[in-house]
N, C-alpha and C positions, 0 to 999 in steps of 0.2 A: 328362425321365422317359419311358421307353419304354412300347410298346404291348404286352398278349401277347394273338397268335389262336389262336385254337382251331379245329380241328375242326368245321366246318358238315356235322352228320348228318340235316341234315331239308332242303336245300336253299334258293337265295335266290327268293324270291315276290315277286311285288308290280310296281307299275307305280314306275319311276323316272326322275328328272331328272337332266340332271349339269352343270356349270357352264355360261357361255359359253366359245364358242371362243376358246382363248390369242393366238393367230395374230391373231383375226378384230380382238379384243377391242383389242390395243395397235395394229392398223393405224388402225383406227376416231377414237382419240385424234388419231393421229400425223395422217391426213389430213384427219380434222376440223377442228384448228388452222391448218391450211394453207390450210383452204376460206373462202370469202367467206359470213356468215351464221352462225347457229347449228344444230348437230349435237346430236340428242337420240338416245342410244345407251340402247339396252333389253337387258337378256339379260349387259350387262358381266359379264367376268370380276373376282369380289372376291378377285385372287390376288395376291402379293404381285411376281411379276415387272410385272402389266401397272399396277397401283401406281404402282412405278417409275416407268413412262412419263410417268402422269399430273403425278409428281413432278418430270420433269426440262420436262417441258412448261410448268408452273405457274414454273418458274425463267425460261425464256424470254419470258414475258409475258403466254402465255395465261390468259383466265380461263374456270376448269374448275370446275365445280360437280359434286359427289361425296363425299356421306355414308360411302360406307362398303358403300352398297348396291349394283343390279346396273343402276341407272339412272346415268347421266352428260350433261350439257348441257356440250361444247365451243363456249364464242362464239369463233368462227374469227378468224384477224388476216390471213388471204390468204397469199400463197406469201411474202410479200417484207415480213411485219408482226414476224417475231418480233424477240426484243431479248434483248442480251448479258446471260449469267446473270452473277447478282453471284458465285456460287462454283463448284465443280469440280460436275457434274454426275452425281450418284449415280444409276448403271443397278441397284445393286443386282447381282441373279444371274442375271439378264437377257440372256442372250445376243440376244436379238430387240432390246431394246432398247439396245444396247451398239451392235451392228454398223448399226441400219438408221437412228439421227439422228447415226451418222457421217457415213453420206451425206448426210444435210440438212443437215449442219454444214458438210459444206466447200465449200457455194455461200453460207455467210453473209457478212455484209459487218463481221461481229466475230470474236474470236478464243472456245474454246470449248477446257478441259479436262474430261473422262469419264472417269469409273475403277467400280467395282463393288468387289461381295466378295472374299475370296481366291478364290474358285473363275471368277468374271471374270478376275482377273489373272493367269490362268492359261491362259486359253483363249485357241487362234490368233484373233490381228488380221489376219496379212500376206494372208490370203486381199478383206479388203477394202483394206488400205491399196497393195497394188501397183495395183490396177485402180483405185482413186481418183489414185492418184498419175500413171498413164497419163491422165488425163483435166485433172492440173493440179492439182491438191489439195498443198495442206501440209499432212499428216498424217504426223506422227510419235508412235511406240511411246517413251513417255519413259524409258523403260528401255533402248530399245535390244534388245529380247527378242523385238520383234514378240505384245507382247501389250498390254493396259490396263497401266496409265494411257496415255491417247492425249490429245497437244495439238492441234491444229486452230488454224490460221489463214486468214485470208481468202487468196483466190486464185481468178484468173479460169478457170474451165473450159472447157472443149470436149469435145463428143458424140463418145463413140467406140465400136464396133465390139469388141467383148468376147466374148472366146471364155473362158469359164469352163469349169476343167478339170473339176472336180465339179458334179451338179447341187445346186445348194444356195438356198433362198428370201431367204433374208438376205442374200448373198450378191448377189441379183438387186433384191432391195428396195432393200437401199444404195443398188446405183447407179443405181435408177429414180429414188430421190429425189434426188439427186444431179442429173440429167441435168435439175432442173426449172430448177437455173441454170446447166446449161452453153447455151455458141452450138452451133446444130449439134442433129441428131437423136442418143441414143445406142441404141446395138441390143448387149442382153445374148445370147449364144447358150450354151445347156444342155446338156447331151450326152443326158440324158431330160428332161422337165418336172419341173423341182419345185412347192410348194404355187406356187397362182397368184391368191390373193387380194390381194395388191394390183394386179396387174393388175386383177382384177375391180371393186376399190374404187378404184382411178382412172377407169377408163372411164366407172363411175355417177354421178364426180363431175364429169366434163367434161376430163379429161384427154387430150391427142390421141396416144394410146398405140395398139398392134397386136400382136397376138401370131399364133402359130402356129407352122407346123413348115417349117425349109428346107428345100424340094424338092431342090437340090444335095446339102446335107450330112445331111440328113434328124437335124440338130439343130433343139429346141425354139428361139424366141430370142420375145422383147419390145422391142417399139424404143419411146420415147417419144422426143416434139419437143417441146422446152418452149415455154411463149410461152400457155398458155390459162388463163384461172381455176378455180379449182378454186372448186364452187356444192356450197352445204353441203346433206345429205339426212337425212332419218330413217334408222337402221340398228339393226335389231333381230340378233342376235349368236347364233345357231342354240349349241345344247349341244357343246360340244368332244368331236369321236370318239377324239381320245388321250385323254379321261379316261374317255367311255363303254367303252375299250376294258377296263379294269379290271374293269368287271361283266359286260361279256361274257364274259373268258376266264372269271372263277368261274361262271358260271353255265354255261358249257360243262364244267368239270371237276369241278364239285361234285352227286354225285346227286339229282334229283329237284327239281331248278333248274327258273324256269319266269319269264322276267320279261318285261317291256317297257320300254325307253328311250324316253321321247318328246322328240322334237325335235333332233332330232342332225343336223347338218351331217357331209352324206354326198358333199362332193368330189370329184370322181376324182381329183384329185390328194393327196389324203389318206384314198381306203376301201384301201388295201392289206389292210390288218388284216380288213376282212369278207374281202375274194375268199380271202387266203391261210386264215382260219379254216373258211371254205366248203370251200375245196381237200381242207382236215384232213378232213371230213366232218362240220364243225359247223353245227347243224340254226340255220340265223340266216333271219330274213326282213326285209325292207323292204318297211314299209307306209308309205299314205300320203304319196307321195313326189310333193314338190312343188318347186318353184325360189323363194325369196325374194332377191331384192336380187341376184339371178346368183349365187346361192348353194343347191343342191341340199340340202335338208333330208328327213328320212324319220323315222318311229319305227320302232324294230328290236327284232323280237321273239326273244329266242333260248330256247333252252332244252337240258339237261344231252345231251352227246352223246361216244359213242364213236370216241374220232379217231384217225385214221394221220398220219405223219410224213409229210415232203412236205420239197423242194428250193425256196429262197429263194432268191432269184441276181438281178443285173441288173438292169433298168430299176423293177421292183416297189420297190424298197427305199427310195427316196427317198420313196415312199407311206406306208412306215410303218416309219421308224427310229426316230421314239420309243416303239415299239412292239416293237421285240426283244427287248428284255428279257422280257416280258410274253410274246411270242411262244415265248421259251426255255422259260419257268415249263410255259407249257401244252402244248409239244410233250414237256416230262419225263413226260406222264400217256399219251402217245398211243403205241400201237403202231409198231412200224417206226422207221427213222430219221429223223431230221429235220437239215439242213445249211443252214446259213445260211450266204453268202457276201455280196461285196463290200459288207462293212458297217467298214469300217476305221473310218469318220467315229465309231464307235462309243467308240474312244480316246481322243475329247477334245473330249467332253459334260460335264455339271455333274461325272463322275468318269469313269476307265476303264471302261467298262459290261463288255466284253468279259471283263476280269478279275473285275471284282466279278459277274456275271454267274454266272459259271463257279467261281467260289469258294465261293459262298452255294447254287449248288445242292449241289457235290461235299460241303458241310458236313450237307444235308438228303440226301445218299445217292443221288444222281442221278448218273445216266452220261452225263457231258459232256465235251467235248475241247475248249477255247477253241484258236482259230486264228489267222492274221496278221488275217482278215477279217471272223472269226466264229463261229461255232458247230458241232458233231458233237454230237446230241446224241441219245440212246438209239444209240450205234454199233452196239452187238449186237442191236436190232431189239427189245429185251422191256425195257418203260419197269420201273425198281425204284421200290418203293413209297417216297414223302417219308417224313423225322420233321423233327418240329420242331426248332429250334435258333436260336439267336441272331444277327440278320444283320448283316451289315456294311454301311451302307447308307451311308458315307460324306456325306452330308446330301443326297444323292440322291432328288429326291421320285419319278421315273420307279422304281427299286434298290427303296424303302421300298414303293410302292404293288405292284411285279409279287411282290414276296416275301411281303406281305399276304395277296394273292392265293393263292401258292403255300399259306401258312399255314392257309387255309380246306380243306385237299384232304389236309393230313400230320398224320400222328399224333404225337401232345404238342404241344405250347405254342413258337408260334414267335414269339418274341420281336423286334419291331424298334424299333431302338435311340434313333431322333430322328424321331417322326412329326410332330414340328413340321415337319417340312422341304415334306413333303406340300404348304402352305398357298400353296407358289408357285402350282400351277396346280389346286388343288382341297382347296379347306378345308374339305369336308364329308365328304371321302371313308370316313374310318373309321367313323362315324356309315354311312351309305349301307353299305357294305361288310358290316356287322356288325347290319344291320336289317331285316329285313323289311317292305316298304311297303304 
């Protein structure tokens, strides 16, 4: 059953929270079952991707305790305790969880089938399964498609030197987990940084990991040496900035907005979304900023502002690609143009974002030009007023939440079509969205 928004004429108020971070949330599981000890996680994501994890973890041996709520205790089994699931391991719609206990799967000493939703079995694999396969891995696409269903068998690895043509975190996670039973160091290299939490969450665990930027190639890279135990910690799960980004853009587009986020994990490798909404001229601030766990936390206060259009390009975008969508919605309202570039990656996410993007606005009357990479949007420089209308959100919880948003700003009832979908990575959102706090 669908949702219809209306028209916010009085602005969003109030001080708000918003899940834990998705990211933060399934590294936390994953490295916690690995670690020697117990792992007491506060702040958990109750979203249905990082679920998932817990699901495929509890298949492998772990014992995970987890009502439902935003607490979890992982009793860890060490690098070399897990044990072969009795069935095919459900990632669910999990692309985090799909790509990154590939790599942990193919240093096991059992064999391991993975598959997901249709919209998993649809999204590229070859981007892990070549660079696992260069390191020794039996990992095959059971299809032959280079997508899920993926079988894994045992196979001895070796640390290798990986030059990754995109920069992409999952990507880089894979083969950090990976590299914990190969012989040999492995060194991932980025072309920019992507998110860098599990680096961050191996080093607090006792991982003998290194990151930084080649001076030669003035590529990012991560080398991990296997051979250390990973020593299980407390980790409390700062509020996820792709879902606080929802209430920021309404609350930048919507007049007489006035709110506050508290507790939001502020990255630099994931605030794209502030500096580029700043660039706009959105009136945002960061208070209270502090570092937990090597994890930069802040409350952000923003409030309704007058914005111009601005140039995306480049190194910024890996910061906040789940955020163009959202980023589209809100440059439809700003003066001048806005372009977004080298966002391809945007083609083959939970849906084409690129096309449903640009589809679902031209239906609410916006001036947009989808591109090979991206977006033109206000071309003629004068944003045309939204109306409402029916979205195609293809079960898109990213599509479903940025056109919510749009729907709080246009006139009539904009209808979106499965907000179940939402509940992957924030199941309060329309509650929140639709309330003053």
């Amino acid at each position: 059953m669908g949702i219809s928004i209306r028209k916010n004429r009085t602005g969003l108020r109030g001080e708000y929270s918003v899940p834990g971070d998705k990211s933060i949330s399934h590294r936390a599981v994953m490295l916690g079952a690995l670690s020697e000890g117990t792992t007491h996680i506060s702040g958990f994501l109750n979203g249905a991707d990082c679920t998932s994890t817990i699901s495929c973890f509890r298949s492998m041996g772990v014992d995970i305790v987890y009502d439902g709520g935003t607490d979890v205790t992982v009793h860890g089994v060490g690098v070399h305790g897990l044990r072969a699931p009795a069935d095919t391991l459900d990632c669910g719609n999990s692309g985090t969880t799909t790509r990154i206990i590939s790599g942990l799967l193919s240093g096991q000493p059992f064999a391991a089938r993975l598959t997901g939703d249709a919209s998993i079995q649809k999204r590229p694999m070859k981007r892990i399964i070549e660079p696992l396969c260069l390191m020794g891995a039996d990992i095959r696409s059971e299809r032959d498609n280079g997508c899920a269903p993926l079988c894994i068998s045992p196979a001895r690895l070796k640390g290798i030197s990986y030059m990754s043509p995109v920069a992409s975190a999952q990507v880089k996670s894979c083969l950090l987990m990976a590299a914990m039973y190969a012989e040999g160091t492995t060194t991932v290299y980025e072309p920019v940084l992507s998110r860098n939490h599990t680096e961050l969450m191996l080093k607090a665990l006792g991982a003998d990991i290194t990151s930084g930027t080649d001076e030669e190639t003035g590529r990012s890279y991560a080398a991990l040496t296997p051979g250390h135990t990973l020593h299980s910690c407390d980790i409390n799960v700062p509020g996820d900035i792709s879902s606080a980004a929802y209430l920021i853009g309404a609350a930048l587009i919507v007049p007489g907005s006035d709110i506050l986020i508290k507790n939001v994990g502020v990255n630099p490798t994931r605030d794209g979304i502030i500096k580029v909404f700043k660039q706009m001229g959105g009136r945002i601030e960061l208070m209270d900023t502090r570092t937990e766990a090597g994890e930069t936390v802040a409350d952000i206060h923003v409030q309704s502002s007058g914005l111009t259009g601005c140039d995306i390009s480049g190194g910024i975008i890996p910061t906040l690609i789940d955020e163009l969508p959202l980023i589209a919605v809100v440059a439809a309202h700003a003066s001048g143009t806005t372009v977004i570039r080298d966002a391809a990656e945007l083609k083959v996410k939970e849906s084409d974002r690129i096309a449903l993007v640009s589809a679902n606005l031209k239906s609410m009357h916006a001036d947009i030009t989808a591109t090979g990479d991206g977006f033109i949007i206000n071309p003629s420089g004068d944003p045309l007023p939204l109306h409402g209308t029916v979205i195609e959100d293809a079960y898109d919880h990213r599509i479903a939440m940025s056109f919510a948003v749009a729907g709080l700003a246009a006139e009539g009832d904009t209808e979106i079509v499965h907000p179940e979908c939402v509940s992957v990575s924030y199941p309060g959102f329309f509650e929140d969205l639709l309330t003053d706090k």
